[in-house]
Structures are given as C-alpha cells and as structure tokens.
C-alpha positions in Angstrom: 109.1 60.4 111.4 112.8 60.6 110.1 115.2 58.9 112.5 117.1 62.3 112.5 116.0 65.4 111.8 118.5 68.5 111.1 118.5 70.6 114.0 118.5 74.0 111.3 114.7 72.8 110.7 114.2 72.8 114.8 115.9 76.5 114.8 113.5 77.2 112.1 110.3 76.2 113.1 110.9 77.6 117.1 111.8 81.1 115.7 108.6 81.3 113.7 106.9 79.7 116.7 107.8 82.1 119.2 107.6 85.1 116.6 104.2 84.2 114.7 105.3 85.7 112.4 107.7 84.9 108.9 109.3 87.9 108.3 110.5 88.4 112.0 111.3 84.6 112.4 113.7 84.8 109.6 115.4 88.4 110.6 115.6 86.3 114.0 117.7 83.7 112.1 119.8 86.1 109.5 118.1 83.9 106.6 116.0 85.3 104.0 112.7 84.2 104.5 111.7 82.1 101.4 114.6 80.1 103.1 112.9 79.9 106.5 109.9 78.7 104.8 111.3 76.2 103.1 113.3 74.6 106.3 109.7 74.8 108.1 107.8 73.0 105.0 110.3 70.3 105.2 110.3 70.0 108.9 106.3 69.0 108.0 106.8 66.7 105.5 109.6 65.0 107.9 107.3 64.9 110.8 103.9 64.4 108.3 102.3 67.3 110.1 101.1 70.2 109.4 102.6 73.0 112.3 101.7 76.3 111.7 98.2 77.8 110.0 98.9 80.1 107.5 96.4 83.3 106.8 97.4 86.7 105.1 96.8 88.5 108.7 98.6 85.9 111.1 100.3 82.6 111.8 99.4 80.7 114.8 100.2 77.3 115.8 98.4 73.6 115.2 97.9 71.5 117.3 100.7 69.2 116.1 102.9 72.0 116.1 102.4 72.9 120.0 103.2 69.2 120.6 106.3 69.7 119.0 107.2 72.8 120.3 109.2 71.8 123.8 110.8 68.5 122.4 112.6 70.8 120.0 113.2 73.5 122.5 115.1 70.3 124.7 116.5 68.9 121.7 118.2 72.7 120.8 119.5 73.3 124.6 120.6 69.7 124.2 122.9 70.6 121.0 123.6 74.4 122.4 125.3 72.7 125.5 127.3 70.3 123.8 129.0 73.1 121.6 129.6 75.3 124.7 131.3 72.0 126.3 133.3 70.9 122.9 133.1 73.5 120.1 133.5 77.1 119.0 130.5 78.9 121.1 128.9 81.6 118.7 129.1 85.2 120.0 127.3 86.1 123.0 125.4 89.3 122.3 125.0 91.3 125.6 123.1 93.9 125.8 124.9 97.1 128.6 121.9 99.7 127.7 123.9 102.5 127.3 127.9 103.3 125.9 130.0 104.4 128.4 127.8 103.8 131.3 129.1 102.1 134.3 128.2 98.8 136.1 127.3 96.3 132.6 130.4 97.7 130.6 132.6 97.2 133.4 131.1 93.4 134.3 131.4 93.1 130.3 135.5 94.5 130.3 136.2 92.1 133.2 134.1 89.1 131.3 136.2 89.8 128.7 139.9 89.3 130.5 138.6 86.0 132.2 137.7 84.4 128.5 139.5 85.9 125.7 138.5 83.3 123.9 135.1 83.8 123.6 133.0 86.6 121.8 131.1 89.0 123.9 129.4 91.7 121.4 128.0 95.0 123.2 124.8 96.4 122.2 122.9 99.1 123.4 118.9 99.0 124.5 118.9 101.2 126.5 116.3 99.8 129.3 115.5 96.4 130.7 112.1 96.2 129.8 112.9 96.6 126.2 116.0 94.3 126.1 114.0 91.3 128.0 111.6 91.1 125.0 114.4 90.9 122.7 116.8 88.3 125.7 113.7 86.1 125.0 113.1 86.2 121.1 116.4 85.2 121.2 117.7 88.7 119.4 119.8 89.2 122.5 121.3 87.1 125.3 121.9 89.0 128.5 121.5 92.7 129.8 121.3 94.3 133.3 119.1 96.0 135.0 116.3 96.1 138.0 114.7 92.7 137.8 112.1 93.2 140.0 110.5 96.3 137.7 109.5 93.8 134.9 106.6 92.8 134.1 105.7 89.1 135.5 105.3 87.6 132.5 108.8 88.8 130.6 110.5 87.6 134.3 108.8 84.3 133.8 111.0 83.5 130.7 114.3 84.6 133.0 116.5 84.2 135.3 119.3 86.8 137.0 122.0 87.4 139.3 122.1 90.3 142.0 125.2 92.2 140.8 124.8 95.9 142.7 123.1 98.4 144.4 124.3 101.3 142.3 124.0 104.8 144.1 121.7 107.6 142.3 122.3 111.2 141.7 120.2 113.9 139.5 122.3 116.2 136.2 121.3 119.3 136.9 121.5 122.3 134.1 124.4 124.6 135.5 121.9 127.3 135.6 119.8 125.0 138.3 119.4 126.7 141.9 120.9 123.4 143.3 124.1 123.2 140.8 126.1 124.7 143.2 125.1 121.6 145.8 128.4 119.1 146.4 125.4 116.6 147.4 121.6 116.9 146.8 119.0 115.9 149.7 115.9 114.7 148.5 114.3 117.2 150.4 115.7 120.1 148.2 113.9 118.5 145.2 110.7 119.4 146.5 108.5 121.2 144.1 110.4 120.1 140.8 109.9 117.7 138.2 112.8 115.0 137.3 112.8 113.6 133.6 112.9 109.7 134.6 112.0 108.0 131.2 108.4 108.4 131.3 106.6 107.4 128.2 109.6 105.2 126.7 108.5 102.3 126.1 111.9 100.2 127.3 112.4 101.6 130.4 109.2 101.7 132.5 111.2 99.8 135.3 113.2 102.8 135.8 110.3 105.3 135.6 108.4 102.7 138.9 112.0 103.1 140.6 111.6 106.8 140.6 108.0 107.3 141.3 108.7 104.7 144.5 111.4 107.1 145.0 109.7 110.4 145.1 106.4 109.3 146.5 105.6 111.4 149.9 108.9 114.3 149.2 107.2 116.9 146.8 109.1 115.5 143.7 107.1 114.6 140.4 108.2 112.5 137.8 108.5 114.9 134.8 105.7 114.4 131.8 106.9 112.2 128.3 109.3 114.0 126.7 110.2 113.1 122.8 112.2 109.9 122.6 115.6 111.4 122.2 118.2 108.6 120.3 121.6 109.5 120.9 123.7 112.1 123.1 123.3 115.5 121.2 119.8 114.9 121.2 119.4 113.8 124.8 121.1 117.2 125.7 119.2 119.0 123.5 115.9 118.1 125.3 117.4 118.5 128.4 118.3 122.1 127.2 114.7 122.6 126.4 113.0 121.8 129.4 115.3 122.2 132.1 114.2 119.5 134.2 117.0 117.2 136.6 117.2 114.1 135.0 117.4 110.7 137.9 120.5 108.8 136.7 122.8 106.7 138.4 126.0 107.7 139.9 128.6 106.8 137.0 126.4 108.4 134.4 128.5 110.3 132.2 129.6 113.6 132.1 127.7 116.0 129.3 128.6 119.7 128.8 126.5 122.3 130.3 125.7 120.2 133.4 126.6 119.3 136.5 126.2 115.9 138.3 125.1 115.5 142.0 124.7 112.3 144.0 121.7 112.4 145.9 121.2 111.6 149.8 118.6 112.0 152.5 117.9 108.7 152.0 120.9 107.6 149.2 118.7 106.1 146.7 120.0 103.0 145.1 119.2 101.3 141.6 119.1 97.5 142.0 121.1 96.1 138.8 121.2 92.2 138.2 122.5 90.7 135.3 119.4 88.9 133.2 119.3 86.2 130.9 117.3 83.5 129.3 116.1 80.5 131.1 117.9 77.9 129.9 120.9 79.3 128.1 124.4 77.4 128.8 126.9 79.7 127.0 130.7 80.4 128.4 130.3 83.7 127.7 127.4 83.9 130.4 130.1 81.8 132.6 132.5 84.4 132.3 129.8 87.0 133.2 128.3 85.3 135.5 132.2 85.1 137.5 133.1 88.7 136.5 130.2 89.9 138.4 130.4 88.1 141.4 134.3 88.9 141.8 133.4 92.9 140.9 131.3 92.6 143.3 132.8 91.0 145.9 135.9 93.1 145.3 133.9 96.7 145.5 131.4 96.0 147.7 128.7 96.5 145.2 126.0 94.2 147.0 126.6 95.8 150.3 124.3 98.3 150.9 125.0 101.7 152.3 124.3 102.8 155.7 120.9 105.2 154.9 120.4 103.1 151.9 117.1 102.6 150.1 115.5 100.5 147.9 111.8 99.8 147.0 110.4 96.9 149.1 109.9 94.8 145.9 113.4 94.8 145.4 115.0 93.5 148.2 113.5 90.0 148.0 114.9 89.8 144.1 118.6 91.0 145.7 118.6 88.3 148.3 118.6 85.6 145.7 122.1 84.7 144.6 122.0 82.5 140.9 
C-alpha cells in the first residue's frame, strides 16, 4: 500500500461503488469511462486488491473493496472540508423542482446575496423523491421538499432542515363550477378528482400528501395521466381532462385558469431543505442561513390557525438541523 494515494482514484472507485455500474459512475464524474477504468485499475494495483468483480451483466463489490469503501468515503469528506475551509468550493448544484415556483427559488435568491462568492447552479427535478436518488449519487446536492414522504431508505442517506409550511390551493379550468370561488372549502371538492402527480415516479411524496389530504371529504386523487415535461404540455393535459390540479399557493399563473387557495382545513405542504449526510459545502451554509432568516422573517414555520398537516409530518417539522 502506497504511502499516498491520489484522492481522483478514491472519487473513482466510490462513484462506481455506489453506481455498480461503469457507464453511470463515469457520467457521475464527467470523465469518459475508459478513463474511470483506468483510475479504478490503478487504485488495485496501489492497494494489491482486487475491488470490484467484473461480468458483462453487473459489477458488484469484493470483499476488499467493501473494506475499502468507508475509509475512502472519510478520507473524501476529509479533503471536501478542507477546500470549503481554504479553497475555491466547486458549484453547489441545487436542485428547486420547478422554475419559477416559490419557496426553493426564493431560499436559493437569498443564498445567493449572503455568498456571492460561491456558485449555486439551479436545476429542476421536479419532485423530492426523484431528486434524493440523484442528492445521494452525488448528481445533485440539495433540493426541498416534504421529508417525511420519502421512502426510509432514501431518508437514511439524509439529513434536512424545516424551512415552511407552505399553504395549498387547487388551478381550476375557468370553465370549473368553483372558478368563480375567491377561496375553495374542501368541502366543495366533493365528488371530483384532483390531478396530484399520480404515477410519476419523482413525486410520490406529494401524491401521499394529497390522498392524507382528501381521505374522509369525497375527493379522489385523479388516475396517472401522461408525464407532461414542460409548461405547454402540462396545460395541455390539463385542457384535456379537466381535472383541479393540488398545488401550492405560489404556483404560477398559466392562461386559461384560475388559482384558488384552499380552506376548511388550510392544507399545508411541509417543505424542508434536503441534503446529503455528510456534505460540508458553503454553499449549503448560505442555504442553510437564508432559510432560517426567510423563515424567521415571514413566518413560514408558524403554522396557521386551522392548519393541517399529516401526523407523520409534524415530528419531521419539529426538528431544527
């Protein structure tokens, strides 16, 4: 065993043992992937072991190499928190599901006024459930959403920060018999079916939320629609089927709708910010403060008189990180 070993070969070796799998290990690390496979055979002749087995359907770890596996995890946080205390930190890639929607751009904006100095790069996944998977490959770093709907074994790998209850409404057609409602009661639901994500795949937290939601007032969660990417083709299924859609009260405006807050109880969407176990970054420092003093300065983690949540949720809440 070399007295040092490069930390590119450590990098190497844990995205191919977390991915099992070359091609994705290597997209993973921008690096073509006779290059990852070359860094990983020369991690084994430095440690004179073999780490992965090889066959043409998968790539699972030796023995050797789940030995190795958290020293180079420790050694890697090790050298990740010494260039967040003394170098350039690389961009933090943060993940505020959807453009233009409210609460993560907003922590994001603010994140980026208290550390100009320091990359934060939007993406868009569009549901928790699918970002987490990609927060722990290591594809992305943070995103928001409601904690307590993941599965146990994605929250496992994470940790968060209660950031708001964020108020619900419905987007109704402007043809809907309730459009001309300044507020929609629960109540008046009865009977109908609300689109609220079922069948996608990255946002089965959201479709729980609703089903706690309507459970014992008449409402059913409308049936899988087609995944619709992108606004004209969100409104275009929308057109087609006429259901209200559950979204939260910033949602955006889109033409031939109207946008109601719902009450009766006020149904609230339990947003925390979520990242990896583990990560030092100052760009999760900066979100991390923007969120608190958002919070603090809007009220976001008081809740409403009439205010609900599922049960599950107010535990995860209660926890400040």
């Amino acid at each position: 065993m070399p007295a040092d070993i490069d930390p590119r070969l450590l990098r190497s070796f844990v995205a191919v043992a977390e991915e099992l799998h070359f091609t994705r290990a290597a997209a993973r690390r921008h690096v073509a992937q006779q290059a990852l496979s070359r860094d990983v055979r020369r991690l084994e002749r430095e440690v004179g072991a073999e780490l992965f087995v090889r066959t043409t359907r998968q790539v699972t770890l030796t023995g050797d190499g789940e030995r190795l596996l958290p020293y180079a995890r420790r050694v890697l946080r090790a050298q990740d928190e010494l260039t967040a205390a003394f170098g350039q930190a690389r961009p933090l890639l943060v993940d505020v599901n959807s453009p233009g929607v409210g609460t993560a751009r907003r922590v994001l904006l603010r994140a980026r006024e208290l550390a100009p100095d320091v990359e934060l790069m939007a993406r868009y996944e569009s549901g928790l459930t699918g970002a987490a998977g990609e927060v722990l490959a290591g594809r992305l770093d943070v995103s928001f959403g409601r904690f307590a709907g993941l599965d146990p074994v994605l929250r496992a790998g994470l940790e968060q920060q209660p950031v708001r209850f964020e108020p619900m409404a419905v987007l109704l057609p402007v043809a809907h018999r309730l459009a001309g409602r300044d507020r929609v009661p629960l109540a008046e639901l009865a009977g109908e079916q609300v689109y609220a994500g079922a069948g996608n795949p990255r946002t089965p937290e959201w479709t729980d939320l609703a089903r706690r939601l309507f459970e014992g007032h008449g409402v059913e969660v409308a049936s899988p629609h087609p995944l619709a990417i992108g606004e004209e083709e969100f409104q275009r299924m929308m057109a087609k089927t006429g259901n209200p859609i559950l979204v939260v009260q910033e949602f955006p405006a889109m033409p031939g709708t109207v946008h109601r807050p719902l009450t009766d109880p006020v149904p609230l969407s339990p947003v925390s910010l979520v990242w990896r176990k583990g990560l030092v970054h100052p760009g999760l420092t900066a979100l991390r403060r923007a969120a608190s003093l958002l919070a603090a300065d809007e009220g976001w983690l008081r809740r409403p008189v009439g205010g609900w949540i599922p049960a599950m949720d107010s535990a995860v809440m209660n926890v400040h990180g």
